[in-house]
C-alpha positions as CSV (number, residue, x, y, z in Angstrom):
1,X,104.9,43.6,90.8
2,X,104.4,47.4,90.4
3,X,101.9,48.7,92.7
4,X,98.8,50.5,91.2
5,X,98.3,54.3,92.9
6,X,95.4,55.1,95.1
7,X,92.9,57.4,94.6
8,X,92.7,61.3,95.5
9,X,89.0,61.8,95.5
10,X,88.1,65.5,95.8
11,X,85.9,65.7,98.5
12,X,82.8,68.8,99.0
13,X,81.5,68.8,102.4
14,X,78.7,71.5,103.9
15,X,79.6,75.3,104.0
16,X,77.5,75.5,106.9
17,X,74.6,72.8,107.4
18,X,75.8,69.5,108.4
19,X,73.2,68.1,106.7
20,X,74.4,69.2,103.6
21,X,76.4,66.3,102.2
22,X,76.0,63.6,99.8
23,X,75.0,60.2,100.3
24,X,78.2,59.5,97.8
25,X,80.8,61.7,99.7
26,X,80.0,59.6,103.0
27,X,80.5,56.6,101.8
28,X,83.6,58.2,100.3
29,X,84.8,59.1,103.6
30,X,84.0,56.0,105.2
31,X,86.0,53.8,103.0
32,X,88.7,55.4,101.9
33,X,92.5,54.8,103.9
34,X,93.1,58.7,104.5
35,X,91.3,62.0,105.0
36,X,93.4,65.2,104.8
37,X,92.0,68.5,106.0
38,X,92.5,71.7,106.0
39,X,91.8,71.6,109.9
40,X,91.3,68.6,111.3
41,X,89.8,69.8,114.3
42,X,86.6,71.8,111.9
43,X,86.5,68.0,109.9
44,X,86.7,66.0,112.9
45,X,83.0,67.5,113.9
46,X,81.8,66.6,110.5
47,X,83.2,63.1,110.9
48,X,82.1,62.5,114.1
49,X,78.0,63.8,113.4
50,X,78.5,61.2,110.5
51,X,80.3,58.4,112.9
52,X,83.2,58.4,110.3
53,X,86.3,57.3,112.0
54,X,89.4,57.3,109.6
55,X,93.0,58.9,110.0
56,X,93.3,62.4,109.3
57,X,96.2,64.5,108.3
58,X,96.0,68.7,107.9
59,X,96.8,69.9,104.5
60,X,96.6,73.5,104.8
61,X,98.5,76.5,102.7
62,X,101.1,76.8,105.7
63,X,102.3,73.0,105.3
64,X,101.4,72.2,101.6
65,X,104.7,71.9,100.2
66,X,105.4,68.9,103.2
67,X,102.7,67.4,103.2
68,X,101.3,67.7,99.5
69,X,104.7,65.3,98.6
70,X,103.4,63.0,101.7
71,X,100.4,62.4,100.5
72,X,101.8,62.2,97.2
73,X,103.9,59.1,98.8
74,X,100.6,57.6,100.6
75,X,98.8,57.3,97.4
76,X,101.9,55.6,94.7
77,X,101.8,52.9,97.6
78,X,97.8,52.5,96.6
79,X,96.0,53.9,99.5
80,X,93.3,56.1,98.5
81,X,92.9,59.5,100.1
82,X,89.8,61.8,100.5
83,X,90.7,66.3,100.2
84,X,88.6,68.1,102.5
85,X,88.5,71.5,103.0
86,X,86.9,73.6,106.4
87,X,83.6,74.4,103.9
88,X,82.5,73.8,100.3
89,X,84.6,72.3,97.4
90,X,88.1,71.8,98.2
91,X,90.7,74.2,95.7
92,X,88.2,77.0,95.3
93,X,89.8,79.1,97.7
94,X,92.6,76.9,99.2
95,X,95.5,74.9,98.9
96,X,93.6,71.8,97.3
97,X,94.5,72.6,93.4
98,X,98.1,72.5,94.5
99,X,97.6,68.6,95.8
100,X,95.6,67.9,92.5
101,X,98.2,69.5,90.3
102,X,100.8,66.7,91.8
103,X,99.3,63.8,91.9
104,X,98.1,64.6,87.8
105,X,101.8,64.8,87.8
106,X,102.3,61.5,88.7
107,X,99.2,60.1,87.1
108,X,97.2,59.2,90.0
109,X,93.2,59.3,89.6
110,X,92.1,62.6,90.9
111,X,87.6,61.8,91.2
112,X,85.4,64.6,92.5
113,X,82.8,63.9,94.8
114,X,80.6,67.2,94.1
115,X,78.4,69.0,96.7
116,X,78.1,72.5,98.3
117,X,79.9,75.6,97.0
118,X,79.4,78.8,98.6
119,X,79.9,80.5,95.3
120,X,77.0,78.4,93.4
121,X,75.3,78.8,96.5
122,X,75.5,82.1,96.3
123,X,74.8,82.8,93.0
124,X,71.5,81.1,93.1
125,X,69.8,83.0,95.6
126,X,71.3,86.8,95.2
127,X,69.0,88.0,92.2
128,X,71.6,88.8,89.8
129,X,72.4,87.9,86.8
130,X,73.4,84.3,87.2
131,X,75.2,83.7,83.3
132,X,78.0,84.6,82.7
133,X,79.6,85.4,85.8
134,X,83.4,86.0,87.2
135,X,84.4,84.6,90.6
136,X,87.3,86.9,91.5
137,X,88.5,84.6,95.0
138,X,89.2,87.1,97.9
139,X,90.9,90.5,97.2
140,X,94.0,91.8,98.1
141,X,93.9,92.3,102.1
142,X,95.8,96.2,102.2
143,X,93.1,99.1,100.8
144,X,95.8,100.0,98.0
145,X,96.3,97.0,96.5
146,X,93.0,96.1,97.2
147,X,91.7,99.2,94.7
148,X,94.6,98.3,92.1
149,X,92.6,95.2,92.1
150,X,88.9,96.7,91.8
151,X,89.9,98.8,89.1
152,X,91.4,96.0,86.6
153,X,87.4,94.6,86.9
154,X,85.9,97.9,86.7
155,X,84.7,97.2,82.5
156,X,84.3,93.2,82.8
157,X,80.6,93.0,82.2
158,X,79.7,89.9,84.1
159,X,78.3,89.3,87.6
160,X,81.4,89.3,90.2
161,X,82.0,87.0,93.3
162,X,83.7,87.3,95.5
163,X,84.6,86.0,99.4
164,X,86.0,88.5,102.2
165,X,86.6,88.4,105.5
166,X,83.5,89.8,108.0
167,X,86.4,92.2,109.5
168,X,86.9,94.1,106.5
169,X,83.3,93.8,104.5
170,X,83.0,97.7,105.1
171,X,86.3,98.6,103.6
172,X,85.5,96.7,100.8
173,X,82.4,98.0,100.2
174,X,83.1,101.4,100.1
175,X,86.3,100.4,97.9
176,X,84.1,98.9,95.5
177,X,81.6,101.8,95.6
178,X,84.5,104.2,94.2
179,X,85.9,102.4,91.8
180,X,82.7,100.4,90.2
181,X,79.9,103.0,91.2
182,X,76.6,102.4,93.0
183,X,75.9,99.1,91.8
184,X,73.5,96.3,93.1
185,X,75.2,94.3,95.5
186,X,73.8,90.8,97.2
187,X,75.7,90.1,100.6
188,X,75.2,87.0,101.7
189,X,76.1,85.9,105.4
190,X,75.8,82.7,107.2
191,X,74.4,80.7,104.4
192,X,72.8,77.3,105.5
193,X,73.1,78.7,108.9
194,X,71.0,79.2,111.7
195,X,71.8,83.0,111.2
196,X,71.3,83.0,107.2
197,X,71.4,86.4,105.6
198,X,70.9,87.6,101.8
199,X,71.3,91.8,101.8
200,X,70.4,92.4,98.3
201,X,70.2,96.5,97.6
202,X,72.6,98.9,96.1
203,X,76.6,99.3,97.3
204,X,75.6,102.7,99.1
205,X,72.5,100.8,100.8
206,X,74.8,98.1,102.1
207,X,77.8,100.5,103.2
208,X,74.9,101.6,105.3
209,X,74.2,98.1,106.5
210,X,78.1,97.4,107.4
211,X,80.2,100.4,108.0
212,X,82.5,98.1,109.4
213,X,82.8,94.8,110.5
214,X,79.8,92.0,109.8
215,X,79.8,88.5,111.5
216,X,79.9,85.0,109.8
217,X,81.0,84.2,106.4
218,X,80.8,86.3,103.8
219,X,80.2,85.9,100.1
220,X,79.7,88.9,97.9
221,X,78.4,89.2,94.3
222,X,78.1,92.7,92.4
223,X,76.3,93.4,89.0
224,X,78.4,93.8,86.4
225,X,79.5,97.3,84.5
226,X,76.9,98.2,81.8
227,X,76.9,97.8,78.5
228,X,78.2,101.1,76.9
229,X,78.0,102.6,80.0
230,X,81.4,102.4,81.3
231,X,82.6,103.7,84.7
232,X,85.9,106.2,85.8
233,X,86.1,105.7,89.9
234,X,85.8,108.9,92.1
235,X,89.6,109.6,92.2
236,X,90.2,109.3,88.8
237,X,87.5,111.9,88.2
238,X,88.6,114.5,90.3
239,X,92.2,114.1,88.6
240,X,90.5,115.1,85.9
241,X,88.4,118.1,87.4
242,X,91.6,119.5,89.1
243,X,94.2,119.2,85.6
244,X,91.2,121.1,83.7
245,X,90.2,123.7,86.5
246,X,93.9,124.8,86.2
247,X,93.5,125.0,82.3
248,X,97.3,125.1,81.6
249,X,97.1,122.1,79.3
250,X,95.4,120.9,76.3
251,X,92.2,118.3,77.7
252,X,93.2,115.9,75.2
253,X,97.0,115.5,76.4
254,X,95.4,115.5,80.1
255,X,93.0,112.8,79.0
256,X,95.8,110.7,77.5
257,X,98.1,110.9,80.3
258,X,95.8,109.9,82.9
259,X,94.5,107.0,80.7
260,X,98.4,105.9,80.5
261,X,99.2,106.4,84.6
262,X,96.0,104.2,84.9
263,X,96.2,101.5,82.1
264,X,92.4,102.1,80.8
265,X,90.8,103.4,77.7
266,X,91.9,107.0,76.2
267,X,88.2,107.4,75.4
268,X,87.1,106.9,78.3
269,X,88.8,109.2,79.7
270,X,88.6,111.8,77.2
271,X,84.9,111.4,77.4
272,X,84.7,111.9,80.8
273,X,87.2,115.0,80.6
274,X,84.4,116.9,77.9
275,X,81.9,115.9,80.3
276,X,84.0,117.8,83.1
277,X,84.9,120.8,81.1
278,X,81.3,121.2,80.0
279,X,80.2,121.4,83.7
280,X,82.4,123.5,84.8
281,X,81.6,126.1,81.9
282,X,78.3,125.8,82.8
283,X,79.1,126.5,86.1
């Protein structure tokens, strides 16, 4: 006799607020044969304020490809198995889609037990447009790659989310000022927290605000680029004032290469190039 697979159930547990969990997702945890998290130490706290005492295992992005097969094993023998992450909805910004991925594979149940979400969370209480919206995960951790990344969202029109560490919010900020602009930013911190913070002002006003580092968690959202109004970052711009101040080329063979080096709009560009020229004739 074949034996029928387990469950994976998808498991969201508090971003913060221990009270924050479903009546559904406890009984979840209570019942089912295994709990894997991405640290069992963080989930062992949760269990415990809940007197939930079942096996854990870590499943974290430095042991996924062990232990994702492992589970993968627990569950075709027909135990059931709850994926818990430190905070929130589990594969939103770790390892957890990698888990589901196999086990649709193998055609075990994946069931989501819904709940918190730092990004809905978010999103609710910032101010900004809530629909539609882009959530962009964490950017790149090194300031080049980290603009590279800013600048292919510069045009998208939607309201951007994303998470960053507290140790480089400043960085980020004043990355995000250059490439998109002064744009209204909501920075929230700590939410559900004793400490709960929602900053909610311009990029420049919260560069102010965090120069550099910021405690707690961090979860950032940033209107989106204007309609018709789109936006060269700083750098780009002065390329452009320093080809047409030495006025040994055409402006429209400037404007095309620099729209080619950076992979955006010739018009743009060219635009922003007349604009330039006409300033400094005035000047």
């Amino acid at each position: 006799m074949t034996t029928k697979p387990g469950t994976l159930y998808i498991v969201a547990t508090p971003i913060g607020n221990l009270e924050d969990i479903t009546l559904r997702a406890l009984r979840i945890l209570h019942e089912v044969d295994l709990i894997a998290a991405e640290d069992t130490r963080h989930t062992r706290k949760l269990l415990s304020a809940h007197d939930i005492h079942r096996p854990l295992i870590s499943y974290h992005e430095y042991n996924r490809r062990t232990q994702g097969p492992r589970l993968i094993r627990e569950l075709m023998t027909g135990k059931s198995v709850a994926l818990v992450t430190d905070a929130g909805t589990p594969g939103i910004s770790d390892p957890g889609i990698d888990l589901v991925r196999l086990a649709v594979s193998q055609d075990i149940r994946v069931s989501p037990i819904p709940g918190p979400s730092a990004v809905t969370t978010a999103l609710t209480v910032a101010g900004l447009p809530i629909q539609p919206f882009l959530f962009l995960g964490y950017p790149p951790n090194r300031p080049a790659a980290r603009r590279t990344f800013f600048t292919r969202y510069a045009q998208a029109e939607e309201t951007l989310i994303l998470f960053e560490s507290p140790r480089r919010l400043g960085g980020c900020l004043k990355d995000m000022r250059k490439i998109w602009g002064n744009r209204r930013v909501a920075v929230t911190r700590e939410l559900t927290k004793i400490h709960e913070e929602v900053f909610r002002g311009s990029l420049e006003e919260a560069m102010e605000r965090w120069p550099g580092e910021a405690r707690g968690e961090v979860t950032l959202l940033v209107a989106g680029a204007e309609k018709g109004k789109p936006h060269l970052d700083d750098s780009l711009i002065e390329q452009l004032r320093a080809c047409l101040t030495s006025g040994r080329r055409p402006l429209k063979e400037i404007a095309a290469e620099v729209a080619q080096e950076q992979g955006i709009s010739k018009r743009l560009v060219y635009q922003q190039a007349l604009k330039i020229k006409k300033e400094l004739s005035e000047g």
